[in-house]
N, C-alpha and C positions, 0 to 999 in steps of 0.2 A: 315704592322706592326702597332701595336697600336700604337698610339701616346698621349690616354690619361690616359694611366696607370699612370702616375705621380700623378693624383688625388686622387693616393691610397698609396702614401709614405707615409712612417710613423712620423707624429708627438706624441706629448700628448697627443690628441683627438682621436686617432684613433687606429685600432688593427686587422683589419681584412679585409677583401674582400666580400662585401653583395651584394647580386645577388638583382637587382631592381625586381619592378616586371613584369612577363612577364609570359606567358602558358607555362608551363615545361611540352612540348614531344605533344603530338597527343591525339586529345579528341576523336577520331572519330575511329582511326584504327580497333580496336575492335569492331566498330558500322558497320561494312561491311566487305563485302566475300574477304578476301586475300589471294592471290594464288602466289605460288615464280615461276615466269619465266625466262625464259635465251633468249637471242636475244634483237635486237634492236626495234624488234616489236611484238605483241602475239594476238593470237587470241582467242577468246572465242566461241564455237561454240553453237549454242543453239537448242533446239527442241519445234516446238508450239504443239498447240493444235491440233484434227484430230475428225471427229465424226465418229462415227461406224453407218456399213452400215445395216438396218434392213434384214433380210434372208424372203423370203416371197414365198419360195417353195421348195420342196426336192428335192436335189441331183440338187442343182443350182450350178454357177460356185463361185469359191470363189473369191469374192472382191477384188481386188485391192486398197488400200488407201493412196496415196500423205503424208504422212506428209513431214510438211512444218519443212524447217530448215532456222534459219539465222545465222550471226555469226557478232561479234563484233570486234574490233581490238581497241588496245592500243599502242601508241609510247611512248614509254620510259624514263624519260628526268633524267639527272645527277646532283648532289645538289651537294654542295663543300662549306667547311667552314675552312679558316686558320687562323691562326695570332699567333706571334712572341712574345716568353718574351725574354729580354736579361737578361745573368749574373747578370749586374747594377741592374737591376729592381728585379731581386729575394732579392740582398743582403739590399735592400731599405726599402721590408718590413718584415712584422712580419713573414709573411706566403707565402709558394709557390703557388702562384695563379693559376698555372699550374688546379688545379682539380675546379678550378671553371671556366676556360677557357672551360673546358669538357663539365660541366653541361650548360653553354651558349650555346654549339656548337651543344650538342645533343639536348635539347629542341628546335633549330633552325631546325631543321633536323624534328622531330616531327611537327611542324607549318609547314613547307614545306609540310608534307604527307594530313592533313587537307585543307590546298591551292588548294591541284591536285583532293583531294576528292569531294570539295566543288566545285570548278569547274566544274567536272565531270558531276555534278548529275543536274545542271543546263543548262550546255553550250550544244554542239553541238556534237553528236555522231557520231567516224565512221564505218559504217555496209557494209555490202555484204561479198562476196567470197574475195577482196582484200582489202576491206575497202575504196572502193573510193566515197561510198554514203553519203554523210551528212545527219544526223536524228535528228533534234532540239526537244526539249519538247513540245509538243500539247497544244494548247490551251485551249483545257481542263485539262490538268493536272495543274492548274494556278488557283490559287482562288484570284482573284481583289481585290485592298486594301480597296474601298470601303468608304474610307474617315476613316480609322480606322485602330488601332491597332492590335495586333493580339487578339481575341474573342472566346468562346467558342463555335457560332456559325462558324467559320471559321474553330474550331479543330474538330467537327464534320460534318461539309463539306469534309475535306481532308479522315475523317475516313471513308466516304460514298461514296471517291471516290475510295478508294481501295476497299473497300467490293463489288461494282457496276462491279471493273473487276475482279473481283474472287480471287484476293489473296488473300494465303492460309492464314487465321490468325492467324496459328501455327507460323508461319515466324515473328520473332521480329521486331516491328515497335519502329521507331524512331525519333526525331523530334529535328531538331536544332537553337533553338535560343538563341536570342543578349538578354541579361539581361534587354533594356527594354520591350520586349515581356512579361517578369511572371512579371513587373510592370502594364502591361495593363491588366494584369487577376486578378490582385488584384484590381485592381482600375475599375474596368465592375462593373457597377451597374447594370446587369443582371445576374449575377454569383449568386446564389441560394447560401445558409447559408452551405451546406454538400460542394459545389463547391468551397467556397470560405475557408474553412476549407482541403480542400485538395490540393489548391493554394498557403494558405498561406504553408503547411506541407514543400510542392514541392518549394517555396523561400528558405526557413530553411534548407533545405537539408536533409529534415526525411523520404525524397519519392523521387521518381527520374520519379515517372510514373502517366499519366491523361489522359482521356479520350482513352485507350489503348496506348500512344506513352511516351516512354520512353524521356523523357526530356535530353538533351545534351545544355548546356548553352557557347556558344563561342563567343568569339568576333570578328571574321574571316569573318563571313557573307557579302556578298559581297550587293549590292543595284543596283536598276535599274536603267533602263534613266531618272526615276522620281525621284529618291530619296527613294524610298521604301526599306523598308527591305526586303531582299529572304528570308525567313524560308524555313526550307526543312524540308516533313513528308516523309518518305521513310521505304518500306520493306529493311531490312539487304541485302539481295542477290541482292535487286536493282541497286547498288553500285559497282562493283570490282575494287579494290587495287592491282594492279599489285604490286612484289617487283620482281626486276631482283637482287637488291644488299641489304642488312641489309646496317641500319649505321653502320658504319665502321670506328673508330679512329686509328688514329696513335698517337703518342705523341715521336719527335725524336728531338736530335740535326743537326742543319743547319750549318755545316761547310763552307758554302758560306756569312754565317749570324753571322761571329764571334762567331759561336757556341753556337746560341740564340735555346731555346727548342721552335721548333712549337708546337703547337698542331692542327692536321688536322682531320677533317670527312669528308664522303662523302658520299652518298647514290645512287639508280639506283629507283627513281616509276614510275610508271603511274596508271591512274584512268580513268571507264568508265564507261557510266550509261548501266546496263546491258537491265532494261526493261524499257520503258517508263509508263506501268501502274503502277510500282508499284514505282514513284516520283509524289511528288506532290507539286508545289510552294505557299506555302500564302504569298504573297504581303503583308506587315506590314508598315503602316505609323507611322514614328516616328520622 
């Protein structure tokens, strides 16, 4: 139960319930392939590439061709959010805070599915027939901080390493960084006058897209053993969002609780990187 909702009783000064600030819901779901599954665990199953066999006489036998299959797996994990208003506490203030317990609970729920995303597409995958293979990111999919921020040469490095392993660039590319990342691209005294007119646009929020990757500005990004910021450039389908449960609210009285209205959610995700060519980490010193 809360214990500091009394800082929201009402005097003369006051009149309402104000959400501080905080990222309301998930920047990212929509930035990757989610698929609803049922189970404690799922698999994704995939199909590679295969070359085709040249014919080089008539009424020769027909080929035989391996294609290669892998497949990924996801574990599941369970998000839960409670807390308790009492009676007192409704008749205290102006307004039933009950809907803004909501909006708390569901934007918690949202920063949880970015948490398991952003993890995802970094950490360590599990692959094969049962998933008992660990597949970490390549050290080539990794562009070195370099003693520097994030850089236009950095954003066209990651764009040449996607294009180098063939993905498709129909497939929506993305790119997630911490608001001082579009400070280091305003502030590059090698950003060209048209470069720096389309960095400034992309601060302002009059463009959302550079150098091919659609900008996603979060403040979740996790940092390495050095201190560096992760950026993530990623194709969409590099990504999967497992959802076994939607959020899910309740809002009831707690007969055990004097009759105090919880308000509960709870969610089912998991996240895994599906390919490793089509991630790619820039290292940001910041």
């Amino acid at each position: 139960m809360s214990t500091q909702i009394t800082t929201a009783f009402v005097n003369q000064f006051s009149a309402n319930v104000q959400m501080l600030s905080q990222q309301m819901g998930s920047l990212l779901r929509d930035a990757v392939d989610v698929e609803s599954v049922n189970g404690e665990k799922a698999f994704f199953d995939q199909v590679g590439s295969a070359a085709a066999v040249k014919r080089t006489s008539r009424h020769s036998d027909t080929p035989m061709v391996e294609t290669p299959h892998t497949r990924r797996m996801v574990t599941m994990s369970d998000y839960e959010y409670a807390d308790l208003i009492d009676d007192q506490d409704k008749i205290r203030l102006l307004i039933d805070p009950t809907s803004s317990y909501g909006r708390a609970a569901a934007a918690a729920m949202g920063r949880a599915m970015d948490d398991e995303i952003i993890a995802a597409a970094l950490g360590t995958s599990q692959t094969g027939k049962d998933g008992s293979t660990s597949t970490a990111l390549p050290a080539g999919q990794k562009i070195a901080h370099g003693s520097a921020g994030l850089t236009i040469a950095k954003l066209l490095s990651a764009k040449e390493t996607l294009d180098a392993a063939s993905v498709d660039p129909s497939i929506t590319r993305h790119i997630v960084v911490s608001p001082k990342q579009i400070s280091d691209l305003l502030n590059n005294t090698t950003v060209t006058s048209s470069d720096f007119n389309t960095v400034k646009a992309l601060a302002q929020g009059q463009i959302n897209s550079f150098v091919g990757f659609n900008f996603i500005v979060s403040n979740r990004l996790t940092t390495d053993a050095n201190g560096h910021r992760q950026v993530i450039a990623f194709a969409s389908d590099g990504i999967k969002l497992a959802v076994g449960k939607e959020p899910n609210a309740r809002i009831d009285e707690r007969a055990d609780k004097s009759y105090s209205t919880q308000v509960y959610y709870c969610q089912t995700i998991g996240s895994t990187r599906m390919e490793e060519a089509k991630i790619v980490e820039l290292a940001c010193q910041e």
